[in-house]
Every structure is written in structure tokens, then in C-alpha cells.
Backbone bond lengths (Angstrom), bond angles and torsions (degrees), N, CA, C in turn:
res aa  C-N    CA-C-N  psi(-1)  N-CA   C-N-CA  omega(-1)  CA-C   N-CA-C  phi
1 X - - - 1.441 - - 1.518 111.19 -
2 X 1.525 108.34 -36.15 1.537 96.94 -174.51 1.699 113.60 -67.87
3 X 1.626 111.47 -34.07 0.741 125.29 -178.64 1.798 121.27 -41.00
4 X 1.833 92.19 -43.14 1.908 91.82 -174.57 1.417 92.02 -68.54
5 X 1.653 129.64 -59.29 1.042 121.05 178.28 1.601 130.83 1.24
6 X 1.463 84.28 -79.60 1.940 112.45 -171.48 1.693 96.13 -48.80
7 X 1.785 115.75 -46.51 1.528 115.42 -158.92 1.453 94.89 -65.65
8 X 1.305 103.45 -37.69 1.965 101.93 -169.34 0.962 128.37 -77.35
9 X 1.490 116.19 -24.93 1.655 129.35 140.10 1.513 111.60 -41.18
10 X 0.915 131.66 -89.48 1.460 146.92 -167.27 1.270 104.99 -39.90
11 X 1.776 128.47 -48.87 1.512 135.58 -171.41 1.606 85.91 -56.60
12 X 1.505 109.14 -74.48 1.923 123.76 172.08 1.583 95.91 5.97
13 X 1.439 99.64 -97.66 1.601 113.05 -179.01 1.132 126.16 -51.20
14 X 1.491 128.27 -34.34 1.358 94.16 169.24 1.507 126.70 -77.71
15 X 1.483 116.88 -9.10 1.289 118.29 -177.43 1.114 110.91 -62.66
16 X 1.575 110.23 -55.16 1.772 126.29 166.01 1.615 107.60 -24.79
17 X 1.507 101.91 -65.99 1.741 107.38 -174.15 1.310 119.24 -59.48
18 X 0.967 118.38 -37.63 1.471 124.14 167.55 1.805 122.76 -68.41
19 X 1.320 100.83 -28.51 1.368 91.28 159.51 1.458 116.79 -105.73
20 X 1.201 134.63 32.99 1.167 136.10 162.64 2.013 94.81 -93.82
21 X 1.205 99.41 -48.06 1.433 116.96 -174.77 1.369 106.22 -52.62
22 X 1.386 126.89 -60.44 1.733 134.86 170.74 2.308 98.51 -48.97
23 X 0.677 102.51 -42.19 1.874 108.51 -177.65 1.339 96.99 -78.26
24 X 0.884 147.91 -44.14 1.695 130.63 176.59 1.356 104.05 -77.27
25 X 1.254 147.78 -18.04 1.598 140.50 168.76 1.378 98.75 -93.28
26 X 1.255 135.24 -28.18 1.929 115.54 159.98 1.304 109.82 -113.91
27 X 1.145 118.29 82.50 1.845 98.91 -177.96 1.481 117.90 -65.98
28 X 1.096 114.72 162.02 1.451 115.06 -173.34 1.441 106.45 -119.57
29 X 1.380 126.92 153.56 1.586 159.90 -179.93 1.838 94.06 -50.81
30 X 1.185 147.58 138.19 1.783 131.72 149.51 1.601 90.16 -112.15
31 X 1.295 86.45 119.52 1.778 105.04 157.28 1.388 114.04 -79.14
32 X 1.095 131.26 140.32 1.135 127.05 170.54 1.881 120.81 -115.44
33 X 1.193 155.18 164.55 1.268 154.20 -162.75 1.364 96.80 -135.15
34 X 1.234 125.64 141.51 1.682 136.57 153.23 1.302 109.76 -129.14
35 X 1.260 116.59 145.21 1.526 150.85 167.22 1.281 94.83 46.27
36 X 1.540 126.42 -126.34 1.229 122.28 -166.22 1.704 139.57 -44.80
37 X 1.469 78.69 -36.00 1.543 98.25 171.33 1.371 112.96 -42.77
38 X 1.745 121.05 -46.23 1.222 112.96 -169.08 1.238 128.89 -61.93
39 X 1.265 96.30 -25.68 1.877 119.36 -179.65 1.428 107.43 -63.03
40 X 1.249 100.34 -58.36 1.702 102.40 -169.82 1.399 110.57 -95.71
41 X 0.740 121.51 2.23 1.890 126.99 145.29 1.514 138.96 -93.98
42 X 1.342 106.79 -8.62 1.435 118.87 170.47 1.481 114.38 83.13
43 X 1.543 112.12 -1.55 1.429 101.30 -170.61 1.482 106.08 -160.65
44 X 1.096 107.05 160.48 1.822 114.47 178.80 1.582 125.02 -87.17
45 X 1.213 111.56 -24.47 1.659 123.49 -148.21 1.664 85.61 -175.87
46 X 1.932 111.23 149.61 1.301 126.60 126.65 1.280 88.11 -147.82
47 X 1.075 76.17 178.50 2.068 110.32 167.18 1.475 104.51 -104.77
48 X 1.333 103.18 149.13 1.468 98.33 174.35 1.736 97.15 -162.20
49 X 1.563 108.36 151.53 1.670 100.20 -175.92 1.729 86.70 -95.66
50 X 1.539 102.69 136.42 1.699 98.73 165.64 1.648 122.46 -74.59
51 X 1.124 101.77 137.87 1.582 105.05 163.02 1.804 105.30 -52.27
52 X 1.282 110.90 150.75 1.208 116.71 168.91 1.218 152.60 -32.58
53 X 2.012 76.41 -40.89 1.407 99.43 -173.62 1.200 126.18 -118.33
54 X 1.360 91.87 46.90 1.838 113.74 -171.73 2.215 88.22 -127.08
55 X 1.087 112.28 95.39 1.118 110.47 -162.69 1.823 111.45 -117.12
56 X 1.615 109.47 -6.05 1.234 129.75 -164.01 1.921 95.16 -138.36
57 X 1.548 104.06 171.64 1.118 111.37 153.83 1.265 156.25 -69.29
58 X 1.732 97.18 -21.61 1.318 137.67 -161.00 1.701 76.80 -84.76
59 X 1.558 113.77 -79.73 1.838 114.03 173.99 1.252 104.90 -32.06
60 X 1.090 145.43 -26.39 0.967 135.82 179.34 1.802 139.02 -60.65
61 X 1.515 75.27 -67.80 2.040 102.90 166.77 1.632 99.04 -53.42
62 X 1.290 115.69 -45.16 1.406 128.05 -167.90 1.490 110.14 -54.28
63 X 1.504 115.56 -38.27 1.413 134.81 -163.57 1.537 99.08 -71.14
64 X 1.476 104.33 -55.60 1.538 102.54 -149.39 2.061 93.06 -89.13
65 X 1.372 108.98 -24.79 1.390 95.78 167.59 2.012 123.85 -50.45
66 X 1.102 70.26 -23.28 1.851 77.02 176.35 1.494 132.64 -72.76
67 X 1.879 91.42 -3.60 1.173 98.75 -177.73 1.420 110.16 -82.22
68 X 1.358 107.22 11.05 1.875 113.60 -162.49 1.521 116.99 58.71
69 X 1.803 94.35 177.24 1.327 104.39 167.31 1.426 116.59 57.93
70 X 1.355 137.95 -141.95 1.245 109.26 -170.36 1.236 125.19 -114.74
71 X 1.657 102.34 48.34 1.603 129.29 165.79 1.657 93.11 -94.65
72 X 1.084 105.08 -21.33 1.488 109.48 -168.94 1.522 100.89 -73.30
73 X 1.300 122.54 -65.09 1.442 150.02 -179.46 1.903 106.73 -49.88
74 X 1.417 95.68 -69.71 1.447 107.06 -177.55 1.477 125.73 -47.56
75 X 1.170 109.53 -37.76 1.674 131.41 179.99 1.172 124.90 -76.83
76 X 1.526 141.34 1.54 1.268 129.12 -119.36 2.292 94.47 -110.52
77 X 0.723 115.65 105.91 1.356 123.24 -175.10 1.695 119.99 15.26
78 X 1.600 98.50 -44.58 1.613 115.92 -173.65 1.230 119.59 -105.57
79 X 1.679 90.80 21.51 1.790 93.83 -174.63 1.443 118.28 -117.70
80 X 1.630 104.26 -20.27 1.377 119.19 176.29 1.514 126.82 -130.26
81 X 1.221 126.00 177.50 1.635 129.95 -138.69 1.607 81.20 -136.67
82 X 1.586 123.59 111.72 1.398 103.26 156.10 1.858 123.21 -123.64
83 X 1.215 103.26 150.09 1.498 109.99 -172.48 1.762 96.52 -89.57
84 X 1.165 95.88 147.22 1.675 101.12 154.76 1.456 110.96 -137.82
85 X 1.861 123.68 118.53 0.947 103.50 -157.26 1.466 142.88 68.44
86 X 0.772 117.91 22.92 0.954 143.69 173.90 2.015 115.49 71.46
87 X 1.347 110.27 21.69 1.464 129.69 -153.01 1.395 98.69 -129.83
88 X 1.278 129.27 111.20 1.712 140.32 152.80 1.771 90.43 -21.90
89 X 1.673 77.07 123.73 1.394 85.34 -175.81 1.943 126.02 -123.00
90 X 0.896 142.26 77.63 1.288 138.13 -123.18 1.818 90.50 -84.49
91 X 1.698 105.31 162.43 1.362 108.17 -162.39 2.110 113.08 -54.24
92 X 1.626 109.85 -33.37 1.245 81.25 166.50 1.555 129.69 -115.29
93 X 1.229 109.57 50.32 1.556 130.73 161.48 1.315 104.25 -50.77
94 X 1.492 122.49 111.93 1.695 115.89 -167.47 1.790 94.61 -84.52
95 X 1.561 102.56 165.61 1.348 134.07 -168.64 1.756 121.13 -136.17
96 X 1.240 115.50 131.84 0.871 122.21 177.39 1.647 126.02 -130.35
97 X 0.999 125.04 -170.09 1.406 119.48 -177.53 1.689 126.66 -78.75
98 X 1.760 84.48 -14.11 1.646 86.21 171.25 1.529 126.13 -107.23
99 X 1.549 99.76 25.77 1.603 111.72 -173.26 1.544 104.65 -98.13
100 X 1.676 94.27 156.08 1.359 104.60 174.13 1.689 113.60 -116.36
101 X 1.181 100.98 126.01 1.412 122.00 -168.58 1.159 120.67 -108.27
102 X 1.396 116.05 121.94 1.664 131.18 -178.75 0.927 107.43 -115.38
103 X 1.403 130.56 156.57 1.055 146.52 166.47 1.346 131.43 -159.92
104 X 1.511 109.74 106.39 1.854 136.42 -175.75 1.028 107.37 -64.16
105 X 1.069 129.47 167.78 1.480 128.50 142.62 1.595 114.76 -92.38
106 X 1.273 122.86 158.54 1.779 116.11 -154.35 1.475 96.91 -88.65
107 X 1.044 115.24 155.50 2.109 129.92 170.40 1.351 105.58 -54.98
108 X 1.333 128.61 126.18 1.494 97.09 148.88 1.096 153.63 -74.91
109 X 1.039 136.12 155.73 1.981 120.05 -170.25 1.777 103.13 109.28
């Protein structure tokens, strides 16, 4: 018994290691969500590898509006605040796969 244990442990980890290993040869973009956003997007954070041709922020908002619904709504240029890096980031602040991406929703006024 200990034995399956130990194997099913070990399979565990190396799968883990190996996909840590596949993520350091493509790193991926982390989006991040604040306050409302999270609600009406379902989520806080992913990772995601960018298409190519998402090379700005502006490509950016553009991308995930496509997901419809109220990626469509939520996203809309004059509605949200985005960081890159942790740095106010204006729509064509370029982006890459190793950036970290936030996104507020904007103040009003």
C-alpha cells in the first residue's frame, strides 16, 4: 500500500514539474481583476499566453471584449483603469507575455 502511495505522489510531482517546466519556456501574461470587475466577470486573475497580435493594451481590452456578454460591457475603453506592471498604463503601453496586467474599473468624474 505504501508503495501505490509513494508512486502517486511522485507521478503528482512530476506532472507539477513538468508543467512548471512547459511555463518557463512560454510564459504567460497574469491578468488580474479588481473590485467590481470580479463580480461581473467571474474571476480574479488568469494567465493567459497572448496572441501575437495583441501587442498594446488597447488589443488588449479589444481581445477579452470578444469574449461577449459582460466582458463586452465591463471592458469598454472608458470604463477601466489598467496597470502594466505595476505602472498606469495608457491604452498604447505595449504588452507582452511576461507582463502583469490589472485591471480597475475607472473613477467617475
Amino acid at each position: 500500500m505504501k508503495v501505490a502511495v509513494s508512486r502517486h505522489f511522485s507521478t503528482t510531482l512530476l506532472t507539477k514539474l513538468r508543467h512548471n517546466d512547459a511555463s518557463l519556456n512560454h510564459p504567460m501574461a497574469k491578468i488580474l481583476y479588481f473590485a467590481n470587475l470580479v463580480d461581473k466577470l467571474g474571476s480574479s486573475s488568469e494567465e493567459v499566453s497572448l496572441p501575437a497580435s495583441i501587442t498594446d493594451v488597447r488589443a488588449l481590452l479589444a481581445w477579452l471584449r470578444e469574449r461577449g456578454g459582460h466582458w463586452e460591457t465591463a471592458l469598454k475603453e472608458h470604463m477601466v483603469q489598467v496597470t502594466v506592471n505595476r505602472q498606469f498604463a495608457a491604452l498604447e503601453t505595449s504588452l507582452n507575455n511576461t507582463a502583469e496586467i490589472a485591471i480597475v474599473p475607472a473613477r467617475p468624474g
